[in-house]
C-alpha positions in Angstrom: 26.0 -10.2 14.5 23.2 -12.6 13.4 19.5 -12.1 13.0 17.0 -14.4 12.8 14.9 -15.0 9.4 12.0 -12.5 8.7 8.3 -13.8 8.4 7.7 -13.9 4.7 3.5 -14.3 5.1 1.1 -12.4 6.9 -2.4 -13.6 7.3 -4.3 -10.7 5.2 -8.0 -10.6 4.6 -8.7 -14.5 4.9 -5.9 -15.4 3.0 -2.0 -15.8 3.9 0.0 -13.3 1.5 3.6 -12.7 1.1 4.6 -9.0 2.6 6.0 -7.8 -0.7 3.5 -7.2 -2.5 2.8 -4.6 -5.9 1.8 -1.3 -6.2 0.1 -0.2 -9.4 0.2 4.0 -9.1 3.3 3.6 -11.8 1.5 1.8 -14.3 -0.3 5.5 -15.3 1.3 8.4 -17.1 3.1 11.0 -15.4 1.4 12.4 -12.3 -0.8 9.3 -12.4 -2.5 11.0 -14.9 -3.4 9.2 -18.4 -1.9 6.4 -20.5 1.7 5.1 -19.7 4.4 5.5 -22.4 4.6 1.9 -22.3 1.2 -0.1 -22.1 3.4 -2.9 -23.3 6.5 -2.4 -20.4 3.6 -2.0 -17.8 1.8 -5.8 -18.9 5.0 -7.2 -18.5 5.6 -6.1 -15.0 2.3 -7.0 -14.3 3.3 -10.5 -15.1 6.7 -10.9 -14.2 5.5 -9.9 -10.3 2.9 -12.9 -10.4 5.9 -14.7 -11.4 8.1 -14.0 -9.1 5.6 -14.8 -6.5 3.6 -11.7 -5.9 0.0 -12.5 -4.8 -1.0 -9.0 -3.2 -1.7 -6.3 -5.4 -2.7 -2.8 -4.5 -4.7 -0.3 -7.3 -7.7 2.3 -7.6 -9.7 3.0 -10.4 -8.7 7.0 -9.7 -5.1 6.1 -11.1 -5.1 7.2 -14.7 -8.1 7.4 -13.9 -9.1 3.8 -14.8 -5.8 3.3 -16.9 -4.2 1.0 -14.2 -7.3 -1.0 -13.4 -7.8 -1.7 -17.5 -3.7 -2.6 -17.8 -4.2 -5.1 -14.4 -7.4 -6.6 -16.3 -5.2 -7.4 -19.8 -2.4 -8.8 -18.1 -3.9 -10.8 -15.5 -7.8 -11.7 -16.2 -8.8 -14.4 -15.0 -6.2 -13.7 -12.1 -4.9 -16.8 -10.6 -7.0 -18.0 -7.4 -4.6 -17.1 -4.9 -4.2 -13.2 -6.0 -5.6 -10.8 -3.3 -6.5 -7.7 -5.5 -6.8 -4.4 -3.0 -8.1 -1.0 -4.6 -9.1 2.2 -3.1 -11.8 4.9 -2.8 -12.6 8.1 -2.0 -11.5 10.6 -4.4 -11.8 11.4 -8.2 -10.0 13.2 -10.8 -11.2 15.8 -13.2 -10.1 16.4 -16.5 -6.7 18.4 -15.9 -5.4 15.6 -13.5 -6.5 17.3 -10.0 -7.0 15.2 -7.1 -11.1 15.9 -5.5 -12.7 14.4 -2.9 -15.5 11.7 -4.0 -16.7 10.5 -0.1 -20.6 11.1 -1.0 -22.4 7.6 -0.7 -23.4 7.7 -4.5 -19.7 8.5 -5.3 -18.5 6.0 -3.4 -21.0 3.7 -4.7 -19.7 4.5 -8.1 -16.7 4.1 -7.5 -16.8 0.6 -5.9 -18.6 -0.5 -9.3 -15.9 1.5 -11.7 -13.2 -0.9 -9.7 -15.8 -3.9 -10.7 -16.3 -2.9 -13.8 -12.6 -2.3 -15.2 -11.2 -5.3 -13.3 -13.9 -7.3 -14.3 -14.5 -9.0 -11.2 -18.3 -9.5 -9.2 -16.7 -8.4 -6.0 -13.5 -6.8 -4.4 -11.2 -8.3 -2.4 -10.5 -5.7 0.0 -11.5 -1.3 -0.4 -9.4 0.7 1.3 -11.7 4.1 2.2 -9.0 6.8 1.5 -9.9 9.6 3.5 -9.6 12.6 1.6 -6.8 15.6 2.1 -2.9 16.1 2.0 -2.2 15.4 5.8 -4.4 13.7 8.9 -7.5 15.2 10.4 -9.2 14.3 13.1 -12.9 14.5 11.3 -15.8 11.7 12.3 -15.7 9.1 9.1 -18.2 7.2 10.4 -20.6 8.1 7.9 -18.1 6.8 5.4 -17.5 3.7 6.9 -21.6 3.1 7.0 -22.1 4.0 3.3 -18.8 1.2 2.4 -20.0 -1.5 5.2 -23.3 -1.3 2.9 -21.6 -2.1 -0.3 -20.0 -4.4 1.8 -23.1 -6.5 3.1 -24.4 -6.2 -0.5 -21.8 -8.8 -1.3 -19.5 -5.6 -3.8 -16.6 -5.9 -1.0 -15.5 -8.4 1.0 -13.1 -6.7 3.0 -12.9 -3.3 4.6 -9.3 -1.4 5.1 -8.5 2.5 5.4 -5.9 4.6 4.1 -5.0 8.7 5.6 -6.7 7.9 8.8 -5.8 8.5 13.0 -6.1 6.4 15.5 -9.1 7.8 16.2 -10.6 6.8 13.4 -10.1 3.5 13.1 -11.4 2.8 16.3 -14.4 4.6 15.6 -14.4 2.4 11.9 -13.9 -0.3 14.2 -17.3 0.0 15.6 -19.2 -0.3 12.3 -17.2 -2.6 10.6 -14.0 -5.2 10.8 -10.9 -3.5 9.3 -8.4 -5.4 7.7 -5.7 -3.2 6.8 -4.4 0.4 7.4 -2.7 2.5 4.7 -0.8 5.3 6.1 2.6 7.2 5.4 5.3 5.5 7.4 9.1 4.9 6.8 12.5 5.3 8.5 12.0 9.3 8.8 7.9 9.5 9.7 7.4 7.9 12.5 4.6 9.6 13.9 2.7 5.8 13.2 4.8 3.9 15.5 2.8 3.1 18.6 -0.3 2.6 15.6 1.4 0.4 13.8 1.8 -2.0 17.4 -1.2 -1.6 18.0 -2.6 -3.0 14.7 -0.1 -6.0 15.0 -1.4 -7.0 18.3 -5.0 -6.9 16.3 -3.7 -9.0 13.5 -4.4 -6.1 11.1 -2.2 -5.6 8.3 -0.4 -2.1 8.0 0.9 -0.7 4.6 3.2 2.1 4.4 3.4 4.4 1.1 6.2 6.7 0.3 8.9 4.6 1.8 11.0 7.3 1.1 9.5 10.3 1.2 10.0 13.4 3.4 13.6 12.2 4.0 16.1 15.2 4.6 19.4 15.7 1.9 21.4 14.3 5.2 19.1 11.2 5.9 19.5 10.8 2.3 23.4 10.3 2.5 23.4 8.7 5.5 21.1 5.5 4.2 22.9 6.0 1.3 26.3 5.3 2.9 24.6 1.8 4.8 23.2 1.1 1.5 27.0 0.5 -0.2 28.2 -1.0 2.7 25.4 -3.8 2.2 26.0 -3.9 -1.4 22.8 -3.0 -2.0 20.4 -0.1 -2.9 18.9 2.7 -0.4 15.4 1.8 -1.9 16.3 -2.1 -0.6 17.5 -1.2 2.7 14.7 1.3 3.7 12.1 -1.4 2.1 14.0 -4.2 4.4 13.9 -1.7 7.0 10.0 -1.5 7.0 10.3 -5.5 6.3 12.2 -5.8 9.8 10.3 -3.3 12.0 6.8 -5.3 12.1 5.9 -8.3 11.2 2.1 -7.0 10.1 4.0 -4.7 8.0 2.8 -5.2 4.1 5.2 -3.5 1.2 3.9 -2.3 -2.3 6.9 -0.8 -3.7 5.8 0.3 -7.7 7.4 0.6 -10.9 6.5 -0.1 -14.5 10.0 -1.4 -15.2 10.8 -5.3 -14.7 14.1 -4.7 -13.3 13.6 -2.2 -10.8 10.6 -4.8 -10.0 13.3 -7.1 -9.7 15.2 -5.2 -7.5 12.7 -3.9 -5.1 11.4 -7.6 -4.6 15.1 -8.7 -3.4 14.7 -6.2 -0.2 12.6 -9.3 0.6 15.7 -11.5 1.5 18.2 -8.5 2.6 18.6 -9.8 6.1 19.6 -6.1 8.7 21.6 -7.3 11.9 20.3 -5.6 14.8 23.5 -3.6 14.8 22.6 -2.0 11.1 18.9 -1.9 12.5 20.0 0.8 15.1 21.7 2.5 12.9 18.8 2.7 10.5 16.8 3.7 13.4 18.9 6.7 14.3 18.7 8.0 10.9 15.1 9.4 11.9 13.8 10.2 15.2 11.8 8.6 16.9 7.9 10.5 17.9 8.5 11.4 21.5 6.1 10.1 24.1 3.2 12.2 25.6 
């Protein structure tokens, strides 16, 4: 059984991006924490995805920290004109590596001109405001979204997305400022964003999934495995094509600081799921049930 040809573009923050994008966490050392092994390995990745076509991608000066940012401004400076450049804010790291909340104006200030500083650009393309904590709450960000829609009308952003957020809270973000893109967990096993993720598309507002493969149980593990071989392909592919298929607003930053497994991720691009191998993807996690 057939299926028609995915959309390859999605109109992102003013500009029209492909959907596979690039996403920079790996470029740090272990536990995104400090220098890679391979400064070298990482500048090449860097520049073999521009090569291959990638004009989205997605960093925070908090990764290392700084370490990516510096690695993304030696490969790529002065990035080419078409290169949407996406970073995040929110949270800081202290000297053993832990993850703290930064969501104070001043620290988000400073952290809006860290980004600046270490890509070396005069503004940012698009600042995802990364609420802070290890699963959703239902707390008012408004005051969060004020203190970023001010660096925003003093020209440091241009573009406003948000990352670990409800529905909730967008809506009430929504009210302050435009939102461009939502960063949330979502793959073929956590669902929970399902009716979100519609919701954004009839908006026109870009949705970007992290951990494409987290949370999945030893079972779900086999069973994409087992579609993977039959597609001659690899269970990262699939569930990237997976996400590829299920919304077209749907924008992918698979990382790596190796060029092949950049290769490979970037072919789940072009692996083409019939709607029979769709359903069968689908049942591999359930489905949120309706309230």
């Amino acid at each position: 059984m057939s299926t028609s040809a995915l959309p390859a573009h999605f109109s992102f923050a003013g500009r029209k991006v492909r959907r596979m994008g690039y996403g920079a966490m790996q470029l740090a050392g272990p536990q995104v924490f400090g220098p890679p092994k391979d400064r070298a390995a990482c500048i090449a990745v860097l520049r073999e995805a521009i090569a291959a076509g990638v004009d989205h991608i997605d960093t925070s000066d908090f990764y290392g920290p700084h370490i990516t940012n510096q690695i993304i401004h030696e490969a790529l400076h002065p990035y080419p004109d078409n290169l949407t450049l996406v970073t995040k804010i929110g949270a800081r790291r202290n000297d053993k590596g832990d993850w703290l909340a930064a969501q104070s104006p001043q620290e988000l200030r400073s952290a809006v001109e860290d980004n600046l500083r270490h890509l070396g650009l005069a503004s940012l393309d698009v600042v995802n405001l990364r609420v802070f904590g290890h699963g959703l709450t239902q707390d008012s960000i408004g005051h969060l979204v004020e203190a970023t829609a001010q660096l925003q009308q003093e020209g440091l952003i241009r573009h406003i997305g948000l990352s670990n957020v409800t529905a909730g809270q967008i809506k009430e973000a929504q009210a302050i400022a435009d939102i461009v893109c939502v960063q949330n967990q979502y793959n073929l096993v956590h669902r929970e964003d399902d009716g979100l993720i519609d919701d954004l598309a009839a908006q026109g507002i870009a949705y970007v999934p992290f951990f494409p493969l987290g949370g999945f149980t030893p079972i779900q593990s086999t069973a994409l495995s087992d579609i993977a071989a039959r597609l001659q392909a690899q269970p990262m592919q699939v569930a990237l094509a997976w996400l590829l298929h299920r919304s077209p607003n749907i924008l992918l930053i698979p990382g790596t600081s190796s060029v092949a497994h950049l290769r490979e991720n970037l072919k789940a691009g072009q692996l083409q799921l019939t709607p029979d191998t769709l359903a069968e993807l689908d049942a591999i996690g359930d489905k949120p049930k309706a309230s």
